[in-house]
N, C-alpha and C positions, 0 to 999 in steps of 0.2 A: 242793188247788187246782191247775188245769191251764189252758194256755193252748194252744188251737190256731187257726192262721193260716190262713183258706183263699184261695187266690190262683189265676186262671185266667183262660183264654181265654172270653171272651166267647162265648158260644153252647153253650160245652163244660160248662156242669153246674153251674156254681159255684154258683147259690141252692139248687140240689137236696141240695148236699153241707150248705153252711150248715141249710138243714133240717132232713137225716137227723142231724146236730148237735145240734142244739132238742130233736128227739124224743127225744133219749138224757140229758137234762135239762140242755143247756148254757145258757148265758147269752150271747145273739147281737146283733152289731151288722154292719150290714148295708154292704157297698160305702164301707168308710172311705179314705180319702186317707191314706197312708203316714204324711205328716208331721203325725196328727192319732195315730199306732199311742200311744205312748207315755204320753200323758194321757189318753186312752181306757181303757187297760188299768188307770191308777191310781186313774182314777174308778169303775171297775168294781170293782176289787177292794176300794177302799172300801164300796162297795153292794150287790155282790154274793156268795153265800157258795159258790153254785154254780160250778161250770167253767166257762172262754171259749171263746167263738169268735167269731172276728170275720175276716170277710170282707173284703179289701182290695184296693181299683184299683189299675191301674195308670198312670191318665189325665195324672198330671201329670207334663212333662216331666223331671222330679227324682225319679223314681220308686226306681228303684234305690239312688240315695245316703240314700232317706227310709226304705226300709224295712230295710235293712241298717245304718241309723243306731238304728232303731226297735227293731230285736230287740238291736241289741248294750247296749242302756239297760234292756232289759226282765231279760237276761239277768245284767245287772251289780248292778241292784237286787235282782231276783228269783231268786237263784242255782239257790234250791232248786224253782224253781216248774217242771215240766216245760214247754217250748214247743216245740209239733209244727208241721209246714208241712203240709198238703195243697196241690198240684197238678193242677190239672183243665187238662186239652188233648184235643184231639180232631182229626185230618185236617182236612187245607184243605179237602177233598170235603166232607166229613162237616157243617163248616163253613159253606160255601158254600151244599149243601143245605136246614141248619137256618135259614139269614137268608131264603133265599130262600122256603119253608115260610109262615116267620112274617111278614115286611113288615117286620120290625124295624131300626133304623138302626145298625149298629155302633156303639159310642161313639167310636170312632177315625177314624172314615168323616168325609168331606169333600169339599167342592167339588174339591177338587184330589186328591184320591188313590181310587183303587177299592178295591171291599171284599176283594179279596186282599190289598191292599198294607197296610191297615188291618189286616187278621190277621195281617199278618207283624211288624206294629211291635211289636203288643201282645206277640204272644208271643216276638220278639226280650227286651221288658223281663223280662217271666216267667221268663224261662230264663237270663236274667243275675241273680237273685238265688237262694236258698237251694236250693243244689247238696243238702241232704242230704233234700232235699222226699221226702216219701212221696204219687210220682205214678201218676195215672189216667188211663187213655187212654179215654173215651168214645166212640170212634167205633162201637164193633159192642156196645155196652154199655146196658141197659137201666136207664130210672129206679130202677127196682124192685133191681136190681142194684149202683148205684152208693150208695144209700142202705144197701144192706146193706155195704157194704166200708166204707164211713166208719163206721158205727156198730161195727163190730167190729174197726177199727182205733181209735176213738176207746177202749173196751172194752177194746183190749192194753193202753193205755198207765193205765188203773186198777191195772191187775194185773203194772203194767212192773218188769221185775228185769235183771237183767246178760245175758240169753239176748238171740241177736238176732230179729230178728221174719222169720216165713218165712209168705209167701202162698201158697196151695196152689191154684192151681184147676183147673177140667176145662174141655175147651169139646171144639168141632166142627169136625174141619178142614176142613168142605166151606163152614165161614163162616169162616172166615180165622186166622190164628194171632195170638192176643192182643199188639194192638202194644207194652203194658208189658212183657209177659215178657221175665224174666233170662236164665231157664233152661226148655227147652222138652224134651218127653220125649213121645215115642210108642206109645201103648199099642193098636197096631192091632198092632203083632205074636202081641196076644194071640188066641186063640179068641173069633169074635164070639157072644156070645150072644142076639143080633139073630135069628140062622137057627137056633136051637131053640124045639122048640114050645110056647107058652104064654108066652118070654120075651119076645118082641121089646116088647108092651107095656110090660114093666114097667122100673124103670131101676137102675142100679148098686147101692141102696141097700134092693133090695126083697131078702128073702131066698132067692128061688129064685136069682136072678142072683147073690150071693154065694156061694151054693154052689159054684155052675157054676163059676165062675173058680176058686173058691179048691183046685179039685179038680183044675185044669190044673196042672201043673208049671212053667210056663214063666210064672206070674202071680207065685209065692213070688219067683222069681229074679228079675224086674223090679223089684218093689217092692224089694228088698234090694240088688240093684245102682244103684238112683237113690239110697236114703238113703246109702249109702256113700260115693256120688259128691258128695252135698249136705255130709255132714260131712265130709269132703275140702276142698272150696274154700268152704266158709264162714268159715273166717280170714282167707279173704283177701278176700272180702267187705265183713267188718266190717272188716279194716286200711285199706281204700277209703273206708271211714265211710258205705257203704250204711244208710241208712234201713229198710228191707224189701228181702228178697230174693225175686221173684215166679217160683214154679217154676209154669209150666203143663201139663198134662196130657193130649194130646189122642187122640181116635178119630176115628171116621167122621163119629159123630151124634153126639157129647160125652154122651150116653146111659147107656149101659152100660159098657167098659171104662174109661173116663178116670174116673167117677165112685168105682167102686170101687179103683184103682189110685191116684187121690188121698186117699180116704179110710185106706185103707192105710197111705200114705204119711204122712199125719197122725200115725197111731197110732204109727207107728214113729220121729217125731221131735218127737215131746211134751215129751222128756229133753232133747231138745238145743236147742230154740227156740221162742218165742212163737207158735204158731200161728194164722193167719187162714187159713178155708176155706171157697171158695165156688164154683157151678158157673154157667159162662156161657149155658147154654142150657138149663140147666135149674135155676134159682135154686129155693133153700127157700121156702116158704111167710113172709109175713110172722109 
């Protein structure tokens, strides 16, 4: 049995993440009130034999004292039961665009406040409880994408052992640099294989474009100097009591080199860490 918390910014993901949840056969309740966490979870696990997830507001003014009252009851009863936080947030733009989009009302919004000030309250409470959350910045982040990262984070923690958890991903720096990442690495130093012929279609993971790199000299030495550098400061990481440490990966087009240099880097820290691995503009197939 497992219990995961999902807590977010309104507009930022949270029923998406609760889903990608569901799909992976949890047992969901939806938009609970903090000070309902603890009898919820007992009723559950009376009734249920499957994993939890339960989605949690932030609306009542006692939010904070109710949910950090909540996990430390679940925690004292349920010593052995793992309880994970996810954290969804997204840009005030990002934000602002998504209300503005849909017509929708903030649940914090008010005659007397505007819907900026309304996203700062929520995520003021958000960000005053569970520091060791395993968060998700939504703003340059596809449904499709965010559903995959809770699924194969919910996924680590089946197969959870004493190793810490290391996020691996690739993206594009011509769309911005992933605002979770920990730790960020640049793989445009490599030869692009963009401008040889027959590659530019295909992407990091097709076998011509493996070759190509793997036949540069200067791709072995990147990949072996970032894992060096990750098992280097990942004690001190974990002595931080990080949740997941998110290294990102990037190129031009997050295409070609960033995909192959995370996958790399995968293989080479298998031995030392729970791996999640995924690409931000170029996602796997469902």
């Amino acid at each position: 049995m497992q219990l995961i918390l999902v807590v977010g910014v309104s507009g930022a993901g949270k029923n998406v993440a609760l889903g990608a949840l569901e799909d992976v056969g949890f047992a969901i309740v939806n938009n609970l009130p903090a000070a309902l966490l603890i009898d919820t979870v007992e009723a559950m696990l009376a009734t249920h034999t499957q994993p939890l997830g339960i989605s949690i507001n932030a609306h009542s003014p006692t939010f904070v004292a109710d949910f950090d009252a909540g996990c430390a009851a679940i925690s004292n009863v349920h010593p052995a039961m793992p309880l994970r936080i996810i954290r969804i947030d997204a840009s005030d733009t990002t934000l602002l665009r998504r209300f503005a989009e849909t017509r929708r009302k903030h649940p914090f919004a008010s005659d007397h406040s505007t819907l900026q000030e309304a996203i700062t309250e929520e995520r003021l409470r958000l960000h005053a409880v569970a520091a060791e959350a395993f968060d998700i910045d939504t703003s340059s982040t596809s449904t499709h994408l965010l559903r995959q990262r809770v699924r194969q984070f919910a996924n680590s923690i089946k197969a959870e052992t004493d190793l810490p958890l290391l996020e691996i991903s690739s993206f594009a720096y011509r769309q911005g640099i992933p605002p979770d990442a920990d730790l960020v690495f640049d793989a445009r130093i490599l030869p692009n294989p963009f401008y040889e012929p027959g590659l530019a279609a295909l992407t990091g993971r097709d076998s011509p474009v493996v070759d190509y790199l793997r036949a540069q000299p200067e791709t072995a030495a990147l990949v072996s100097a970032i894992a060096t550098y990750i098992r280097a400061v990942l004690p001190g990481f974990i002595a931080d009591n990080r949740a997941r440490i998110h290294v990102a990966i990037g190129c031009t087009g997050g295409k070609h080199r960033s995909v192959y240099v995370a996958d790399a880097l995968k293989a080479a820290m298998v031995a030392t860490a729970r791996v999640l691995r995924h690409d931000r503009e170029h996602p796997t197939p469902e």
